[in-house]
C-alpha positions in Angstrom: -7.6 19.5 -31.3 -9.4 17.8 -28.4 -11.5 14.6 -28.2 -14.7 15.5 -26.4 -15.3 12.7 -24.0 -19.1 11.9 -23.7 -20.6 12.0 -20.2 -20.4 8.0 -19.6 -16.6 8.2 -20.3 -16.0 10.8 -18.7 -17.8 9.9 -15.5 -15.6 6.7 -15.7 -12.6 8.6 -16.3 -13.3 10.3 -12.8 -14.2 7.1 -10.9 -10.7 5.7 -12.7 -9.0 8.7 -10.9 -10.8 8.9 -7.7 -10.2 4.4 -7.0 -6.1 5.5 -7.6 -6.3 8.7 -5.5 -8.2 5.9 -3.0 -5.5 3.2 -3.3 -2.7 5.7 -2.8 -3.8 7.3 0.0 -4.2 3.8 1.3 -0.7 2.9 0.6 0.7 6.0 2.6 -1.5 4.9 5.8 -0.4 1.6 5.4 3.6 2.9 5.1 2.8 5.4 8.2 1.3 2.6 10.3 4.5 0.6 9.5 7.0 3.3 9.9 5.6 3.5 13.4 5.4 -0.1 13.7 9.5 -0.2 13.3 10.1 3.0 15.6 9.0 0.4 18.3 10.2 -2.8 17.7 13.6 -4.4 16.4 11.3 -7.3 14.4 8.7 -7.3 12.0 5.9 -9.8 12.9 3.8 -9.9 9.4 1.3 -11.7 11.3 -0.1 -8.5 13.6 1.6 -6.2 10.6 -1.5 -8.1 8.2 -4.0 -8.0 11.0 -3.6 -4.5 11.4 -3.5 -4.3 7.4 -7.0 -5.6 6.8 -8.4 -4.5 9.5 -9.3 -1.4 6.9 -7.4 -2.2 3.7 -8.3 -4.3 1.0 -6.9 -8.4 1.1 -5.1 -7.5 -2.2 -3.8 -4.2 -1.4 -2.1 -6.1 2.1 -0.8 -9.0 0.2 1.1 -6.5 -2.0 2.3 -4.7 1.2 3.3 -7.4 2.6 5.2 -8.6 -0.7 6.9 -5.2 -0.3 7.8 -5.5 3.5 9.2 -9.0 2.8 11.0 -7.4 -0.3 12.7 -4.8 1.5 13.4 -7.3 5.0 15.7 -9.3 2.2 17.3 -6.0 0.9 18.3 -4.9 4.7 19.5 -8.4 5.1 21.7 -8.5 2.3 23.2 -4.8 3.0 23.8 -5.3 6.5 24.7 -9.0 7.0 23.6 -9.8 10.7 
């Protein structure tokens, strides 16, 4: 049997869904732009990579890309010593 939710929690519920849906879709641009980014250049300059970030992205969503782009730079480097 079902828990009815009252109104308040489920509006919350909804808002809880629709900030993921918000930072997801978010992530994806953020992956597209640097996809692109790397189609185009042999380097990664995290300086214009961040400027481009916050230009219409949270400061704490780009600080976790920018973890992850660091994250995977070390993984490429250890697979395919220069």
């Amino acid at each position: 049997m079902a828990n009815a939710m009252t109104k308040r929690q489920k509006d919350e519920f909804l808002d809880g869904i629709r900030h993921v849906k918000v930072y997801a879709a978010l992530w994806v641009t953020l992956l597209e732009v640097l996809e692109r980014y790397l189609e185009t250049h042999d380097d990664i300059d995290t300086g214009t990579l961040y400027a481009v970030c916050t230009n219409f992205a949270p400061e704490e969503l780009c600080d976790r890309v920018m973890n992850f782009v660091q994250q995977a730079q070390e993984k490429v480097k250890e697979f395919f010593p220069a």
